[in-house]
Every structure is written in C-alpha cells, then in structure tokens.
N, C-alpha and C positions, 0 to 999 in steps of 0.2 A: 683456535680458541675463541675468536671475535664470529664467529658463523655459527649459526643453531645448525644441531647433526641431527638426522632422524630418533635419534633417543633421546633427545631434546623435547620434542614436539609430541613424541609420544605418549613419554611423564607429563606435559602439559595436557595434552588429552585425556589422559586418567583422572587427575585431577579433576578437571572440569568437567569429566562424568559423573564423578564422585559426590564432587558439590552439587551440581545441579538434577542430577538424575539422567538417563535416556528420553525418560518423558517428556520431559520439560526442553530437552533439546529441538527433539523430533517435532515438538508443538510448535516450538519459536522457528523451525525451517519451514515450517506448509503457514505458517503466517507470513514469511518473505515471502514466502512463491506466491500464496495470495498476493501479496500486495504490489509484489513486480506484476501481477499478469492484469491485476484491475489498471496499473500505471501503464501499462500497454495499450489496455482498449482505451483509456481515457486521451493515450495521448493522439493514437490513432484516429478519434473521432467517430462524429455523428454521419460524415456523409457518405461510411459504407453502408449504412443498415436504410435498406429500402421500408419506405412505409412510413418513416417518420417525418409528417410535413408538420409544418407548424400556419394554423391559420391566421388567415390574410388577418381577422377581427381581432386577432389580441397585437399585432406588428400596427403599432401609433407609426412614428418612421425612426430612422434609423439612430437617430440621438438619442431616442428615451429609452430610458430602460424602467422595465418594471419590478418592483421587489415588493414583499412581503415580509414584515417587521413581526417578530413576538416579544412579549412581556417577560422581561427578564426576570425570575424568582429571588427576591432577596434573601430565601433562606438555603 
C-alpha cells in the first residue's frame, strides 16, 4: 500500500496528458534535450573546436578582463 504500482503511475500519466496536452509535453522534452546538449558542449569547451584563436591585440595580460556594459531600460 506504501509503493506506487504500475496503475498508479499510469492514472498519473493520464492526468497529466490531460492537463497539459502531448504538445506541450513533447515541446518541454526537446527543450531539456536542447538544453542538456548545449550544457554539454559548454561544459566540454573551447579547446576542441580548431580555428578558434583569440588575438594576441585584444589579450592586455592575464589579470584584466575586458567587458562590455549596456544601459539598462527603466521601462
């Protein structure tokens, strides 16, 4: 009685077809999978992809960093 049984899960499945649609399901899964696969390459990095150097003239040395600030919209 304390263990969900397969008929359990499957009423909860209906349900939650029900509410939400297939569509909406099926959209919210390939938007994990996007986002697992971009969390992939980002965590994998920059220094498989040949070709990418970064030049000597923008690297000051290794303490400075450079950023670019925008005007935030008050409205």
């Amino acid at each position: 009685m304390g263990s969900m049984s397969i008929w359990h899960w499957l009423i909860v499945l209906v349900v939650v077809m029900l509410v939400f649609g297939t569509k909406k399901i099926s959209g919210m899964g390939s938007d994990i999978g996007k986002a697992v696969k971009g969390f992939k390459d980002g965590v994998k990095g920059d220094e498989d992809k040949p070709g990418v150097v970064v030049p000597p003239s923008q690297v000051a040395d290794k303490s400075t960093i450079d950023v670019e600030t925008k005007e935030k919209s008050k409205f």
